[in-house]
C-alpha angles and dihedrals in degrees: 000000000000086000085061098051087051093043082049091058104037087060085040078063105048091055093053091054091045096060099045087054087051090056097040083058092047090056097050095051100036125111092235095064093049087048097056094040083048091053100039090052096054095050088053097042092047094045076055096054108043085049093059093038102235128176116273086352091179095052092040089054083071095065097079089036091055093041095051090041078058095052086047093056107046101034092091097049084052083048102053081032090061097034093052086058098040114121106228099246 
C-alpha cells in the first residue's frame, strides 16, 4: 500500500510540473507577453533617442519594435519549417 501511495504522489507531482510547463509555454507565446516586450522596447528606444537628439526619435523608435513583432511572426513558419526536415535522431 505504502508503494501506492508513493506511485500516487510522484504522478501528483508530474502533473504539477506539467502544467507549469504548459503555462510557462502559454506565456512565451501570448500576445500579452509580445505586446509588453514591444512596448517596453519603444519606450526605451525612443528615451535613447531624445537624449542623443536624433533625428524623428519617436518614428525611429519603431524600427526595433517592428523588427522583434517580425521575428514574432515568422519564428514559428521557420519552426515547423525546420521540424518538418529534422532527421529523428
Amino acid at each position: 500500500m505504502a508503494k501506492m501511495d508513493q506511485l500516487e504522489r510522484e504522478v501528483g507531482k508530474i502533473k504539477e510540473r506539467n502544467s507549469r510547463v504548459e503555462a510557462d509555454k502559454a506565456w512565451e507565446t501570448s500576445l500579452m507577453r509580445r505586446v509588453i516586450i514591444a512596448v517596453g522596447t519603444y519606450l526605451i528606444s525612443a528615451a535613447f533617442l531624445v537624449a542623443i537628439n536624433a533625428q524623428y526619435p519617436l518614428l525611429v523608435a519603431l524600427v526595433p519594435v517592428l523588427g522583434f513583432l517580425l521575428s514574432t511572426l515568422t519564428l514559428p513558419l521557420f519552426k515547423d519549417w525546420w521540424l518538418a526536415r529534422r532527421k529523428s535522431p
